[in-house]
C-alpha positions, 0 to 999 in steps of 0.5 A: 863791714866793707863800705861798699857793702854799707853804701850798697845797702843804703842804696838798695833802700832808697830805690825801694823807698822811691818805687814804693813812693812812686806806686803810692803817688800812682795809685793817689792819681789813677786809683782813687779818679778812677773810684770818684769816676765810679762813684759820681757815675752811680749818684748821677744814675741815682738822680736821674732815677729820682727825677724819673720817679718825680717826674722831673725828667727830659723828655729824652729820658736823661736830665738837663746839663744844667743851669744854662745849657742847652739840649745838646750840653753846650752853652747858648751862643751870645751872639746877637744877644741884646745886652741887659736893660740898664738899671734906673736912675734915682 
């Protein structure tokens, strides 16, 4: 065998190898965000039909944002906000 041949080869393999790997890496990346996208998508729409069912619901027919959040989903401001009474002393 000629070593160009041989070298051609193991050339050729390796740029199969790395496209492989990189349509793997790929799909790690894009694919499996875009099943978790899917799946949270069908779990917060199964929760807000639970909060519905037990009456638990906003009145604007979705759930709260969450601990802390206003109607709009945005953290109250802090401003003007008097600071926390300070603890006892002993």
């Amino acid at each position: 065998m000629d070593l160009a041949k041989v070298l051609g080869a193991i050339g050729r393999s390796c740029i199969t190898a790395g496209v492989l790997i990189l349509l793997f890496v790929s799909y790690q990346l894009w694919g499996t965000g875009i099943r978790e996208a899917q799946a949270q998508s069908s779990l917060e729409n199964e929760f807000e039909k639970r909060l519905d069912d037990a009456g638990l619901g906003d009145a604007a027919g979705g759930t709260a944002g969450g601990p802390g959040t206003t109607a709009a989903g945005t953290a109250p401001s802090q401003a003007g906000a008097a600071p926390p009474p300070a603890p006892p002393a002993d």
